[in-house]
C-alpha positions in Angstrom: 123.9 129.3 116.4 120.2 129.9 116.7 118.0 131.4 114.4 114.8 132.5 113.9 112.4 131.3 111.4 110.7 133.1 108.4 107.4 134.3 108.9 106.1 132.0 105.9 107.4 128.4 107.7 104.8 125.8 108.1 104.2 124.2 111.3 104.5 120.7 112.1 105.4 118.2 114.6 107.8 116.3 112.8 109.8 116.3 109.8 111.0 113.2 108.1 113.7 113.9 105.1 113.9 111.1 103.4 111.1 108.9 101.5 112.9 105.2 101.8 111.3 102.6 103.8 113.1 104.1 107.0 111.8 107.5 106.4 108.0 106.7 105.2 107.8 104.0 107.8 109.0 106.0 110.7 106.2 109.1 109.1 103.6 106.4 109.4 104.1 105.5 112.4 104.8 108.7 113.9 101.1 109.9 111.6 99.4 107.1 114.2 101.2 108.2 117.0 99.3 111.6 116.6 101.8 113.6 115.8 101.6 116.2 112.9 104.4 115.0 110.1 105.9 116.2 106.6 108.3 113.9 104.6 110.6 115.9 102.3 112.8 114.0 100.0 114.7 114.9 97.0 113.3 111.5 94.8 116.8 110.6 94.2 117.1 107.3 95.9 120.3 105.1 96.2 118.5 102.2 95.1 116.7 103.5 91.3 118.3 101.4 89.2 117.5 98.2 91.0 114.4 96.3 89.4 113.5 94.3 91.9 114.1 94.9 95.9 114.2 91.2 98.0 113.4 90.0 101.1 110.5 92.0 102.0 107.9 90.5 104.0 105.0 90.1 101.6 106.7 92.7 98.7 109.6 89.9 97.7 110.3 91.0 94.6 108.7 94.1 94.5 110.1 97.1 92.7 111.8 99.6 95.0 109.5 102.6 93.2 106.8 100.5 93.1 107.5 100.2 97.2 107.8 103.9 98.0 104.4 104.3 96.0 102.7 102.2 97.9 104.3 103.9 101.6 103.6 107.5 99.9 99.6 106.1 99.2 99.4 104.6 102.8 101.2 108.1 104.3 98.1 110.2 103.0 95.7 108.0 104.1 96.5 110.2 107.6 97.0 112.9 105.3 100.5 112.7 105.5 102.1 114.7 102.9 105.5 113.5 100.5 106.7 116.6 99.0 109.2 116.5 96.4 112.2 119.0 98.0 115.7 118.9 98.6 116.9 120.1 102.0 119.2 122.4 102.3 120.0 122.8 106.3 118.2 122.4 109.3 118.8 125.1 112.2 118.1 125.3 115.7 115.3 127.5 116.6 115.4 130.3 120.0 113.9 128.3 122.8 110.7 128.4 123.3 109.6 127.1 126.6 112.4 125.4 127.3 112.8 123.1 123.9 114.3 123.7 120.9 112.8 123.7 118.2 114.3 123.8 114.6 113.6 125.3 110.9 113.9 122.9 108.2 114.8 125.0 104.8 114.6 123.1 101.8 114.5 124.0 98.1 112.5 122.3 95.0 114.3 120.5 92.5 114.6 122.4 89.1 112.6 124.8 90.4 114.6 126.8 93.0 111.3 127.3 94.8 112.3 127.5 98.7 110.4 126.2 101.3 110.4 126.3 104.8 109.2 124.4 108.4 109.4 124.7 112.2 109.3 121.3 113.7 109.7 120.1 117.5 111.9 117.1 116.1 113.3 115.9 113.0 114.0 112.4 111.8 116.8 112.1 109.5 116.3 109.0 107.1 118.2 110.2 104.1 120.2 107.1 103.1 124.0 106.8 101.9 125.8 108.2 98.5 126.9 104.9 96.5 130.0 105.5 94.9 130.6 102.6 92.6 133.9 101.2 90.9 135.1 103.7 88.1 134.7 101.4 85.1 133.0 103.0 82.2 129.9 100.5 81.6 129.7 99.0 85.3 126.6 101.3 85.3 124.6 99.9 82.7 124.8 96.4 84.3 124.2 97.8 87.7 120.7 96.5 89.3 120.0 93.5 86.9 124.1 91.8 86.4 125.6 93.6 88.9 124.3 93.9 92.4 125.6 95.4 96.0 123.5 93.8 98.3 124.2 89.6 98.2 121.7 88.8 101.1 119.2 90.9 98.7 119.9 89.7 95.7 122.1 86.4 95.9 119.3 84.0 95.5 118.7 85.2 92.1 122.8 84.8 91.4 122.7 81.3 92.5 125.3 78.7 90.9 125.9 81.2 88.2 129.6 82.0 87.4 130.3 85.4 89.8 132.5 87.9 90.2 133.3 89.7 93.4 134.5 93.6 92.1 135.6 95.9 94.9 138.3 98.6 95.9 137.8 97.8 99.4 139.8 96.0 102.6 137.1 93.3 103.2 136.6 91.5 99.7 138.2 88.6 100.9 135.2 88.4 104.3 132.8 89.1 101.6 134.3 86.3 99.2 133.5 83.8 101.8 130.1 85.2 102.5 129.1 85.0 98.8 130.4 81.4 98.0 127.3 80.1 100.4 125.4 80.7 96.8 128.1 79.9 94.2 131.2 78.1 94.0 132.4 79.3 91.4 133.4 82.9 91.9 136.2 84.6 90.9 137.6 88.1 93.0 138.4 90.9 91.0 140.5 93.6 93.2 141.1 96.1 89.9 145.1 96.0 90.5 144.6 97.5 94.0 145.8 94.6 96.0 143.3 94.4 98.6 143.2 91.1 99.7 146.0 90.0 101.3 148.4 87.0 100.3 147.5 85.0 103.4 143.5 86.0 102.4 144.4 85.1 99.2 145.7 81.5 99.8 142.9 80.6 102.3 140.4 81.6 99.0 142.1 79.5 96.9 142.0 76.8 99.5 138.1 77.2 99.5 138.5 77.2 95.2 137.8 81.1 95.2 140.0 82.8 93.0 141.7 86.0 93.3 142.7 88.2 90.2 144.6 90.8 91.1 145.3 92.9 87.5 143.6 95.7 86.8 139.9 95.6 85.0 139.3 97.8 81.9 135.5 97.2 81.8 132.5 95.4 81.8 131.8 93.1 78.6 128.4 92.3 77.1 124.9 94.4 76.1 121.8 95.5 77.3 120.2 92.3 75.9 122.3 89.5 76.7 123.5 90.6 80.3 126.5 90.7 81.7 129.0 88.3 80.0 132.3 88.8 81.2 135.1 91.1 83.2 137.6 92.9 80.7 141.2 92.9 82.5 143.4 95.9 81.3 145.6 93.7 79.2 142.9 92.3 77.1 141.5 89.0 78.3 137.8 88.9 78.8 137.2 86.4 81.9 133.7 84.3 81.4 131.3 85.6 84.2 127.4 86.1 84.2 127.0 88.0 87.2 128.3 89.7 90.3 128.5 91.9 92.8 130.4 95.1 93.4 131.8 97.0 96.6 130.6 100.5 96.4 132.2 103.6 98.8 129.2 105.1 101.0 128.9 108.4 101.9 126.6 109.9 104.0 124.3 112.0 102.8 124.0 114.8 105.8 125.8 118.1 104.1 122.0 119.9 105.3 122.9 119.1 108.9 125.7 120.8 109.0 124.4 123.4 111.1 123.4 121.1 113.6 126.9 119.7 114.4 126.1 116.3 115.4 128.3 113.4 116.3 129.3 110.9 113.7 130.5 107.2 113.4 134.3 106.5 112.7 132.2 105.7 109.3 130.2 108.5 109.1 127.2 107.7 110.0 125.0 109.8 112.7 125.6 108.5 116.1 122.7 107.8 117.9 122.0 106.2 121.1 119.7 102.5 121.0 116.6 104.2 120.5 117.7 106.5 117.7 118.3 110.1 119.3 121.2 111.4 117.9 123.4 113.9 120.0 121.5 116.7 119.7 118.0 116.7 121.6 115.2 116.6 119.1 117.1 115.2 115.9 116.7 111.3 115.5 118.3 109.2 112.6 117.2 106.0 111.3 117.8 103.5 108.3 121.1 103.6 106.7 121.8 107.3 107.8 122.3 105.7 111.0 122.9 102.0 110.6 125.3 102.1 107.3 124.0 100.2 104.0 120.9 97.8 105.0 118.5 95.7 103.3 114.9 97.8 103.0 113.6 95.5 105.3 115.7 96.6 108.4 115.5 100.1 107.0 111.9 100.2 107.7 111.7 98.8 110.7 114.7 101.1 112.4 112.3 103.8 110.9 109.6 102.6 112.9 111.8 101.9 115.9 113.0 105.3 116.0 109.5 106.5 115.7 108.3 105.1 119.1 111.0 107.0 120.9 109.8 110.2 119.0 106.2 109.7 120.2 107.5 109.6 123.5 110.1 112.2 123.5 106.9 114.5 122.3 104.6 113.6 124.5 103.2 116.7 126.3 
C-alpha cells in the first residue's frame, strides 16, 4: 500500500541498511557516483565475535570492527553519514513523477528515538541471522576454536585435530571440503543422523570419521582453547578446533511492506545486477547471495552500486 511520508523525513538519494563490507562498500561507491547516501545499521553484526576476518585483500587478518571502522572513516570522507538505527519497515511512497519513491522508518537502539527518510532507492545489505548448534558453551569458543567460515578461517586450523559440528543435510560435502586442511577430522552430527550411511562409508574410506551420538557440550576454558567434544554419554573426544554448521536466516522482517520475492532459501531475489523485484530496492552481500566471505560481500556491494548509479541517473 502507499503511503505518505512524515513531514520531518530527511531526504536522500539512497539508503544503505546495513554497515558490513557489502553495505559500506556499495555507500562508497554510490557517495562517488554522486548520489546523496545514508547507511543505517543496527551495530549488531553476524560476525562480532570473530577476532580476526581472512582473506581480505590487504586487511588479511584484520579485525572485522576494526574493518567497518575503517569503511565508516572512508564513508565521511564524502560526508557520508553511519548512523546507529535499527529499521523498522520501508514503504512505498505516492508517485511522484512517475517513480516511486519510499520512506525508510527506523528507530534508535535503547533509545526508542524514531527516525525517518524518503529515498529514490534503497539498498538492502543487512546480512543473515546465525543460528548456531544449541550446546550450552559452543558460544564461548565461537570465533577463536570454533569457526563457520573454512575458506576464512581453515588456514589457521591446519593439521590440527578438527571437528565438523552441524544439524544440517550437507556435512558430509562439507567434510570432504574441510579435509584439504586436515586429515584428521572427525564429524559430529549431535544424534541427528544427517549424513547418510553410503556418505558415511565414502568418509571413512577417505579416514574421516563420522560420530553419530548426540554431543552434550563443548570441553575446555577460555585460556587453553577448545579441548575436546563432550558426547551425551560421557566420553570427551580429543579435538583442538572446528567448525560448526549454523541455520541462516534472513534478516528482512523491515521489508515486509515491500513484498519482495525471495529465494527457496530466503534470500531476496534479485536479477544479475542486483535489483530485486520491486523497482528501486536492490540487495547485495549475504542478504542476497546467502553466507559469504567479506571479501565477496564487498564487492557485490559495489557491483550492485553501479547498477544504482545508473538506474538514478536523470
Amino acid at each position: 500500500m502507499n503511503v505518505s511520508a512524515g513531514a520531518g523525513a530527511d531526504r536522500v538519494d539512497v539508503v544503505v541498511v546495513g554497515a558490513g563490507p557489502a553495505g559500506l562498500a556499495a555507500a562508497l561507491a554510490i557517495a562517488r557516483g554522486r548520489r546523496s547516501v545514508v547507511v543505517l545499521d543496527a551495530a549488531r553484526p553476524r560476525n562480532a565475535a570473530t577476532l580476526s576476518a581472512h582473506g581480505f585483500l590487504s586487511r588479511d587478518g584484520v579485525s572485522p570492527l576494526e574493518l567497518r571502522k575503517l569503511g565508516v572513516e572512508e564513508l565521511a570522507r564524502y560526508g557520508v553519514a553511519v548512523e546507529r538505527t535499527r529499521v523498522t519497515s520501508i514503504s512505498p511512497l505516492e508517485r511522484a513523477a512517475g517513480a516511486t519513491r519510499f520512506e525508510v522508518q527506523a528507530e534508535a537502539p535503547g533509545s526508542g528515538l524514531a527516525t525517518e527518510w524518503v529515498a529514490d532507492a534503497v539498498v538492502i545489505a543487512t546480512g543473515l541471522i546465525e543460528e548456531l548448534p544449541a550446546l550450552p558453551t559452543l558460544r564461548a569458543f565461537y570465533g577463536t576454536s570454533l569457526h563457520s567460515c573454512v575458506e576464512c578461517d581453515g588456514w589457521e586450523k591446519r593439521d590440527a585435530p578438527l571437528a565438523l559440528i552441524g544439524e544440517s543435510d550437507d556435512l558430509a560435502e562439507r567434510a570432504r571440503f574441510l579435509a584439504n586442511w586436515s586429515d584428521d577430522l572427525i564429524v559430529f552430527t549431535n544424534g541427528l543422523g544427517v549424513v547418510s550411511d553410503a556418505e558415511e562409508r565414502e568418509l571413512a574410506a577417505r579416514g574421516i570419521r563420522v560420530e553419530q551420538r548426540a554431543i552434550a557440550d563443548i570441553a575446555g576454558t577460555g585460556p587453553e582453547g577448545m579441548t575436546g567434544v563432550v558426547l551425551e554419554d560421557g566420553e570427551v573426544v580429543p579435538r583442538s578446533a572446528g567448525f560448526v554448521r549454523p541455520g541462516w536466516t534472513p534478516a528482512l522482517a523491515f521489508a515486509e511492506p515491500l513484498g519482495l520475492a525471495t529465494t527457496p532459501e530466503g534470500w531476496v531475489a534479485t536479477d544479475a545486477a542486483g535489483r530485486a523485484s520491486v523497482p528501486g530496492i536492490y540487495a547485495a552481500g549475504d542478504a542476497a547471495l546467502g553466507p559469504q566471505q567479506l571479501l565477496i560481500a564487498a564487492g557485490d556491494g559495489a557491483r550492485v552500486a553501479g547498477t544504482v548509479i545508473r538506474d538514478t541517473l536523470g
